[in-house]
C-alpha positions as CSV (number, residue, x, y, z in Angstrom):
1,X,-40.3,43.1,-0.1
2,X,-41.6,41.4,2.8
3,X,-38.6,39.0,2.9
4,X,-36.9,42.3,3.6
5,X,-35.6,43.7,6.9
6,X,-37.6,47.2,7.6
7,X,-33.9,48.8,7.6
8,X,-33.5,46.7,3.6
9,X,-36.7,48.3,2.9
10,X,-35.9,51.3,3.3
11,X,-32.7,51.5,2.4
12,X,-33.7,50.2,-1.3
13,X,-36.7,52.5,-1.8
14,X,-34.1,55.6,-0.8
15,X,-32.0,54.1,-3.3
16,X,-34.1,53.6,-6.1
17,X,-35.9,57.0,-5.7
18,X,-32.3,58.8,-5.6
19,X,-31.4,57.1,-8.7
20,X,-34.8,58.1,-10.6
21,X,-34.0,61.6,-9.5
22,X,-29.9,62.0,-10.4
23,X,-30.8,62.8,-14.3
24,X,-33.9,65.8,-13.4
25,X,-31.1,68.4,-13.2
26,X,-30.3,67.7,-16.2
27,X,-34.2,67.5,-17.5
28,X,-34.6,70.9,-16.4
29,X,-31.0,72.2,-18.1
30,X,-32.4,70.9,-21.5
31,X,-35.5,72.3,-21.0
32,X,-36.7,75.5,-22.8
33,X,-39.9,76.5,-20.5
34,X,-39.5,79.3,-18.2
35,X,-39.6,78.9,-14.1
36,X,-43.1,79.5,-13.7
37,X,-44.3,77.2,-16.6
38,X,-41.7,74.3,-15.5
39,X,-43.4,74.8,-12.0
40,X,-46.4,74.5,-13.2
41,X,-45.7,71.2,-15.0
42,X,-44.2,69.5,-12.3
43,X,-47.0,70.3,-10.1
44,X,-49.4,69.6,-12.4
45,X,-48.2,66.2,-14.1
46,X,-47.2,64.3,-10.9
47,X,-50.4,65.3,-8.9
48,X,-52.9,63.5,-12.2
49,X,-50.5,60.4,-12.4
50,X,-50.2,59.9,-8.6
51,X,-54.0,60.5,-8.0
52,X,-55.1,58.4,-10.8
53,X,-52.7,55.8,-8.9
54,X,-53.9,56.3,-5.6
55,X,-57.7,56.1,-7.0
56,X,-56.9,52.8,-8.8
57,X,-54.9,51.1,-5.4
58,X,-57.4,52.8,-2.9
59,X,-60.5,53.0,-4.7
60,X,-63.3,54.3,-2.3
61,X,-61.2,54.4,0.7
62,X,-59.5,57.3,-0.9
63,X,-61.0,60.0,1.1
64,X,-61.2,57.9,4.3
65,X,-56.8,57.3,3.9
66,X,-56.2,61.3,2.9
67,X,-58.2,62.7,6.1
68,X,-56.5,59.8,8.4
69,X,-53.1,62.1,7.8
70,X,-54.3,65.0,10.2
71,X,-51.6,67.5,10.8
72,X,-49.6,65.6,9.9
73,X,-50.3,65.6,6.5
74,X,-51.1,68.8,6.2
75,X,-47.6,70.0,7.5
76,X,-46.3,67.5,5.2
77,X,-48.0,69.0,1.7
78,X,-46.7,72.3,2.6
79,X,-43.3,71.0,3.3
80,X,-43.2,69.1,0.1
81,X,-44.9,72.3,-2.1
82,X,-42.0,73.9,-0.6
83,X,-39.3,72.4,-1.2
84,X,-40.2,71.7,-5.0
85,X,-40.6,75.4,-5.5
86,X,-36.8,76.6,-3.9
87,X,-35.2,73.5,-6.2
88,X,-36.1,74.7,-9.2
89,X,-35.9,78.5,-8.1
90,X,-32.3,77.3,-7.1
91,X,-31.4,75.3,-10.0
92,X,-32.3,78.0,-12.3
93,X,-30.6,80.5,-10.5
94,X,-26.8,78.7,-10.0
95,X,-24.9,75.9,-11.5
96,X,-25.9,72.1,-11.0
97,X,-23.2,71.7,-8.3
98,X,-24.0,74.3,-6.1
99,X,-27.5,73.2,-5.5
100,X,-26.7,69.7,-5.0
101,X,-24.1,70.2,-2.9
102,X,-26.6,72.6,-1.2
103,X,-29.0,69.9,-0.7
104,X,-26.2,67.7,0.4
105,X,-26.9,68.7,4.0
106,X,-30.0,67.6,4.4
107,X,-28.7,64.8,6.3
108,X,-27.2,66.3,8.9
109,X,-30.1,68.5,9.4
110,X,-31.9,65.9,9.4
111,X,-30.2,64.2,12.0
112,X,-30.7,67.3,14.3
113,X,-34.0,68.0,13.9
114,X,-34.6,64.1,14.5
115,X,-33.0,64.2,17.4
116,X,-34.2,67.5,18.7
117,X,-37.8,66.5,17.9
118,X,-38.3,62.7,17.6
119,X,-35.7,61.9,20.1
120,X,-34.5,59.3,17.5
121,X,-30.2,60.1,18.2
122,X,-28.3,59.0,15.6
123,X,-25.6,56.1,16.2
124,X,-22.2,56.6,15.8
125,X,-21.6,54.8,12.1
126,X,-24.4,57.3,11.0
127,X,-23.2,60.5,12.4
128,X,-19.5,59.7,11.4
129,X,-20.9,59.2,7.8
130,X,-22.7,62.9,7.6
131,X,-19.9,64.5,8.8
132,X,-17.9,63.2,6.0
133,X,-20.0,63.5,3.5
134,X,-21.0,67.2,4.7
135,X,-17.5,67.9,5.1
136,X,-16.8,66.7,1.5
137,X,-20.1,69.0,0.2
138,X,-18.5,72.0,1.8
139,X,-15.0,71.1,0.1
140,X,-16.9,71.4,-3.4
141,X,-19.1,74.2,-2.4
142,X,-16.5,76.2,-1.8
143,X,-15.1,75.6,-5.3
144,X,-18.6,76.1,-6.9
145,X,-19.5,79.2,-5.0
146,X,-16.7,81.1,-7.6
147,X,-19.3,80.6,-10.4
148,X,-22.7,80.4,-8.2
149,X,-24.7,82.8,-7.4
150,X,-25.7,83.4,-3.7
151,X,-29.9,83.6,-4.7
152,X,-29.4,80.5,-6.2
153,X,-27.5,78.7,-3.0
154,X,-29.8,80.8,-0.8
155,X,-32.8,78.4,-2.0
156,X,-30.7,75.3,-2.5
157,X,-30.1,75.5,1.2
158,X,-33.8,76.2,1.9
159,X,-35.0,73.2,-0.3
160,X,-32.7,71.2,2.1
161,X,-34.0,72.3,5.1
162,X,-37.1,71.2,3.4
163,X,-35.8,68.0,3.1
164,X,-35.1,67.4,6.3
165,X,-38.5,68.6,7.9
166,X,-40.3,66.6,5.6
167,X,-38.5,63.2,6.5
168,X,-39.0,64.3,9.6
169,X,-42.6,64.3,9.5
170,X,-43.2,61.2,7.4
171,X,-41.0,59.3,10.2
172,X,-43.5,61.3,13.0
173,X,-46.3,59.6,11.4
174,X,-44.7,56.5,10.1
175,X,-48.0,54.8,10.7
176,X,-49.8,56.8,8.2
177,X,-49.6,56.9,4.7
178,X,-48.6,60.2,3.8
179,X,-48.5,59.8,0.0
180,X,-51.8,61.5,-0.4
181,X,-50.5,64.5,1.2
182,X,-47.0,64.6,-1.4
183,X,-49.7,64.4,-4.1
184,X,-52.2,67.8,-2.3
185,X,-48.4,68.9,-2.4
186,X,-48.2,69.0,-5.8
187,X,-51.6,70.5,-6.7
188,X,-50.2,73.4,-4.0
189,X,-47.1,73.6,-6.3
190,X,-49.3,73.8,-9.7
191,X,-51.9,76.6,-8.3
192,X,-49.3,78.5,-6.9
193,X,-46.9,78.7,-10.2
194,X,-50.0,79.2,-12.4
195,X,-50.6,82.5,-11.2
196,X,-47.2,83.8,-12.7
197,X,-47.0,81.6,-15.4
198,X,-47.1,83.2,-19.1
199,X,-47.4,80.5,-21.9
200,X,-48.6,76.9,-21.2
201,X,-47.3,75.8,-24.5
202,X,-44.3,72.7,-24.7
203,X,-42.2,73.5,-28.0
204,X,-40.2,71.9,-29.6
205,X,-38.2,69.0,-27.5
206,X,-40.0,70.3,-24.5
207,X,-43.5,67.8,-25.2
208,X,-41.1,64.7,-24.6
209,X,-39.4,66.3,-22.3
210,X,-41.4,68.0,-19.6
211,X,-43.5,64.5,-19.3
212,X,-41.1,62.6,-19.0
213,X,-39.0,64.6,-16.6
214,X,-42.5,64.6,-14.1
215,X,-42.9,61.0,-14.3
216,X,-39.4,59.5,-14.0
217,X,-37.6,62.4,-11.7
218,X,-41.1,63.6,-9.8
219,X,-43.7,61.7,-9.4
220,X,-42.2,58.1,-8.7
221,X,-39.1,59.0,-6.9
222,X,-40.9,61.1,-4.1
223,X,-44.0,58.4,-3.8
224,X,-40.8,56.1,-2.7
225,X,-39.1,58.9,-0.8
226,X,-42.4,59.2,1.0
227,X,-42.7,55.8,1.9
228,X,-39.1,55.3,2.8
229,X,-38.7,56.9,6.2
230,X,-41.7,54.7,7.4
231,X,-38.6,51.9,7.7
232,X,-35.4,54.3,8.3
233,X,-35.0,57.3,9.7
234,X,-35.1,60.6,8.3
235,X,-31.0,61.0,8.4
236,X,-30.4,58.1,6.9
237,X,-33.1,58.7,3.9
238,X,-31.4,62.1,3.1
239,X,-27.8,60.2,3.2
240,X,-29.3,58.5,-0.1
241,X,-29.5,62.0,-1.8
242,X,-25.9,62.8,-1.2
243,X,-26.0,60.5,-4.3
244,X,-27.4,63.0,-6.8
245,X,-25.0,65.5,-5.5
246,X,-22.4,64.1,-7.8
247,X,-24.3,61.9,-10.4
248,X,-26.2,64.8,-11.3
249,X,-23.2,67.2,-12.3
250,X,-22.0,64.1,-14.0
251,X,-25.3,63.3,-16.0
252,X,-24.9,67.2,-16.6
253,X,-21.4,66.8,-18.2
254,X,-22.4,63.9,-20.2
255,X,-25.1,65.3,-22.0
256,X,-24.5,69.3,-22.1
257,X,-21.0,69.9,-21.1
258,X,-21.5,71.5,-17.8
259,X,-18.5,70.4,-16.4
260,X,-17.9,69.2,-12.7
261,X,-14.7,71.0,-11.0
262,X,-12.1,67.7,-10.1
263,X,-12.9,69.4,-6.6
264,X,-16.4,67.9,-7.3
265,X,-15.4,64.8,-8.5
266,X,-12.7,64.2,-5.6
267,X,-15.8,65.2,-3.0
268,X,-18.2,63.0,-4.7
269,X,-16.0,59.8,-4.9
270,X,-15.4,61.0,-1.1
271,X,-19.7,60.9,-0.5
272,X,-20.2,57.8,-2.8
273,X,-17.9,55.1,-0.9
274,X,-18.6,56.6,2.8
275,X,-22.8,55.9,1.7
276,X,-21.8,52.8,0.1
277,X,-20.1,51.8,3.6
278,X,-22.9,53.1,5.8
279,X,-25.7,51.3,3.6
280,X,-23.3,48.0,3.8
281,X,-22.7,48.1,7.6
282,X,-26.7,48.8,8.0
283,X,-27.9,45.8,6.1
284,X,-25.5,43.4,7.2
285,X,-26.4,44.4,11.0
């Protein structure tokens, strides 16, 4: 990594946490848990394996690192605590598609609160690539909405606004390390599902599941999401997630059947190659 450009950095930790993430949708589809217990899980999990993490790299310097974040932090947790509460609500609520695609504009509101805010304007290459790619999530929205329902796209939209605020912050204070404040995030998410949670208990599949689905789609991917915007900006982290807006319907498909429309697959080829060609152009500048 430190033969890396700070844009190559980035780039690959956006890429690598997107890629940990494409299969959670379909974690949560084979789950059995209700809402509040999955909530709890995914709060719960990532905030002991994280810490335990943190502890072991930070050791005594622990508490000296988290209270360094300030605001900062703070606004970050709640962002983050947020935003992992609407995805599920969302995802639970409409079809795969709809919240990705949903969550597919976190880039370009991103880009606007980055520029409203952190005076950081977006080039040209960068702008031309959200517009395409938000103009191919609205072509397969507007195919999914037919079999959505609007409480579920009404929090996929929130958890992208989310999104966006929280890159936002992390590239605000890209000279702090804002990872403790995604793991007080998740102890947020955890105390606030437990209160309407009514059975702890993983059945069946669930104990392999649930676990695994924290680790692989949670905990890892957003330490790395966290970190990324310290190199990139927030825009161009968020592009990344576009990613998941068709591999997850696809992993979906594979597995359980949920089929993608061929107006997702046409808008997801659409996303794939315009990120592929942004990400391209970037490194090679």
């Amino acid at each position: 990594m430190k033969n890396l450009s700070d844009q190559q950095k980035g780039s690959l930790l956006a890429f690598i946490a997107v890629m940990f993430i494409t299969p959670d949708s379909l974690f949560i589809r084979l789950s059995n848990i209700e809402t509040w217990g999955l909530l709890f899980y995914r709060g719960a999990i990532p905030f002991l394996v994280i810490l335990i993490s943190l502890i072991f790299f930070y050791k005594s310097k622990i508490f000296k690192i988290t209270l360094s974040m300030g605001l900062a932090g703070l606004f970050y947790s709640i962002s983050f605590s947020i935003t992992n509460i609407t995805f599920i609500i969302s995802i639970q609520n409409t079809n795969v598609a709809n919240t990705l695609v949903m969550i597919a504009t976190a880039p370009m509101l991103s880009a606007v609160i980055g520029a409203l805010f952190l005076k950081e304007i977006p080039d040209r290459k960068t702008w031309f690539a959200i517009i395409i790619t938000f103009i191919a999530a609205v072509y397969i929205f507007f195919d999914s909405l037919k079999i959505g329902n609007f409480l579920g796209d009404f929090f996929g939209f929130l958890t992208a606004i989310g999104l966006a605020i929280g890159a936002n912050i992390v590239r605000y204070a890209k000279n702090k390390d804002l990872v403790p404040a995604a793991v007080i995030g998740k102890l947020f998410v955890a105390i606030f599902a437990i209160f309407f949670v009514n059975n702890f208990k993983l059945l069946g599949n669930d104990i392999f599941i649930i676990p695994l689905m924290c680790v692989l789609c949670v905990g890892i991917p957003f330490v790395l999401v966290t970190i990324a915007p310290r190199y990139i900006t927030a825009a161009e982290v968020n592009l990344f997630f576009l990613l998941e807006t068709i591999l997850g319907p696809i992993w979906v498909w594979l597995i359980i059947k949920e089929q993608p429309s061929i107006e997702t697959i046409y808008g997801g080829i659409v996303i794939i190659i315009t990120i592929a060609a942004h990400s391209l152009i970037k490194l090679r500048k």
